[in-house]
N, C-alpha and C positions, 0 to 999 in steps of 0.2 A: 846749620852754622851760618846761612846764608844773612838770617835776621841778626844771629849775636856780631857777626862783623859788619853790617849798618850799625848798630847800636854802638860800636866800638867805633866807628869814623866820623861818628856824632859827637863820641865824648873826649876823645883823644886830642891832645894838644894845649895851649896856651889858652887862657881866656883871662878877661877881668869885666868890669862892670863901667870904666869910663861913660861909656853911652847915656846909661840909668843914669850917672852921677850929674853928666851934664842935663841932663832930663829936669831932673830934680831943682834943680838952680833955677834952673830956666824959669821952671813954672811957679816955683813959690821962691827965690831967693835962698833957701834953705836947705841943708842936704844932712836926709836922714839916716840913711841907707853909711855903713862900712865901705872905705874904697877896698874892693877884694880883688886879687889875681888866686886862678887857679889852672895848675899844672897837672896835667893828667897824663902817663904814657903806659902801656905795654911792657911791662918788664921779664916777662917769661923765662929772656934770654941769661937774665940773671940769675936764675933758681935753677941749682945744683940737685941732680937726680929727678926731676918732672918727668912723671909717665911717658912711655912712648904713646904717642898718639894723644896726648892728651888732651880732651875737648873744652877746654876753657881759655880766660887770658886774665892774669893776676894783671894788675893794675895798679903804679905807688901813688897814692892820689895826693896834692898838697896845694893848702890853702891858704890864705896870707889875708889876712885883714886888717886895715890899719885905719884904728880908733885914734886919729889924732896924734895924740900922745904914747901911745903904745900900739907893738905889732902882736898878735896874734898868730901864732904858727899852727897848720895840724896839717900832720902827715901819720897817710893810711895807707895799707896795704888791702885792695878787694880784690876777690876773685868773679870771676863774671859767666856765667855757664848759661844753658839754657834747659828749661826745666821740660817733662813730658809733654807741656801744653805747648810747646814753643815759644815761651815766655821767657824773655831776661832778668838772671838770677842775681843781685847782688850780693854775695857773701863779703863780711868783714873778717879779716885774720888781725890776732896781735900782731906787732912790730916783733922780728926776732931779737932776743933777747940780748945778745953778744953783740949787734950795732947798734953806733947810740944815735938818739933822736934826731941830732940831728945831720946825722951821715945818712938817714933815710931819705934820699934824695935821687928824683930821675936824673941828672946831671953829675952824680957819683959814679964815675965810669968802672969806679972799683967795686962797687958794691957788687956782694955776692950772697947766698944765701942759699940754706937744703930745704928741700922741697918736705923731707922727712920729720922736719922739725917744726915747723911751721901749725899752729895750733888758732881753731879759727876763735872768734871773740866771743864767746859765751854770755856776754852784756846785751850783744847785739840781734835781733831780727832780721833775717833774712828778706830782702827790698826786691817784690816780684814789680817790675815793668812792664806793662800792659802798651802796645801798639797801636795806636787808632790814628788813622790816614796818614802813616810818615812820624806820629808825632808817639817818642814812647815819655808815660808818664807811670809815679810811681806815689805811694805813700806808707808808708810804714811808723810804729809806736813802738818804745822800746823800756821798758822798766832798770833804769841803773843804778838805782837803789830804792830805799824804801821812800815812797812818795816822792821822789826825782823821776819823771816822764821824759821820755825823748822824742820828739816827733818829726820826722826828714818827711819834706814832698820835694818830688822831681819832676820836672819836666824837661826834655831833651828832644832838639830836634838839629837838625846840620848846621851846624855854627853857630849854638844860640841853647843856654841853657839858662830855665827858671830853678832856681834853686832854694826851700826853705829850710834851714832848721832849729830850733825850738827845744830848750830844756825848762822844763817847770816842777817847782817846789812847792807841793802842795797846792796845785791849781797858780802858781801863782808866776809868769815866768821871769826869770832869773838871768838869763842868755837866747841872744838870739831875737830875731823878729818873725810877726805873721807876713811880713811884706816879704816877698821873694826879692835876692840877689838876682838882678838879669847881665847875665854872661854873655859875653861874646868872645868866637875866638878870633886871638890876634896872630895867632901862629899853628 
């Protein structure tokens, strides 16, 4: 447990990309990159019926990118365990069904939900986290439909996360950039 809660005081909290963004101006006038905030907490306390003893920490993850003119919302439920290798596990669960999209929120002090009912994402690949000196990094591909590819890399280290993801259509992508979002947390 001792790894999956560093990895857990890594990702938890407020962050956004400010940094990158002023980065990016800087050097070329220009900014390519989404301004993104991303909110990550521990919500265990909210899931009605979770095993005694239970060795993981479900996590409602939510991202906000604002393309200018429009915002982009996604909110996730992961669960985060550790595997025989002592490796961190990301699992993806749907959003339960009976709250709506966008009461999935850490900041929803109501929000509650059964652990019973909870059904993991069948679209999604399982995201192992490999540890090397302090610094856990990840990558995983995920088929969500016929020739739609999905490609997340991670990298996570205390206060500071590199973040890609990538949908493509036929080879061709559609969403998303190779450039990684760099996160910092502000909270």
């Amino acid at each position: 447990m001792e790894k999956l809660n560093k990895f857990i005081s890594y990702s938890k909290g407020i962050f956004n990309n400010e940094n990158q963004i002023k980065e990016e101006k800087a050097a070329t006038g220009e900014v390519g990159t989404p301004e993104a905030k991303h909110i990550a907490e521990v919500c265990n306390d909210k899931i009605q019926n979770l095993p005694k003893g239970f060795k993981g920490y479900f996590m409602i993850d939510e991202t906000y990118y604002n393309h200018g003119d429009k915002v982009t919302e996604l909110h996730h439920l992961f669960l985060y365990t550790v595997n025989e290798n002592n490796q961190v596990v990301l699992t993806s669960y749907d959003l339960p069904k009976e709250i709506e999209y966008k009461d999935f929120i850490n900041s929803n002090d109501k929000l509650t939900f059964d652990y019973n009912k909870l059904e993991k994402n069948s679209k999604f690949t399982p995201i192992v986290f490999k540890e090397e000196d302090g610094v856990f990094i990840a990558e995983s591909e995920a088929e969500f439909a016929p020739g739609v590819i999905f490609t997340a890399r991670q990298k996570n280290l205390d206060g500071k996360m590199y973040v890609t993801e990538v949908f493509r259509k036929n080879g061709e992508i559609v969403s998303g950039s190779e450039e990684p979002i760099v996160y910092h947390r502000v909270k």
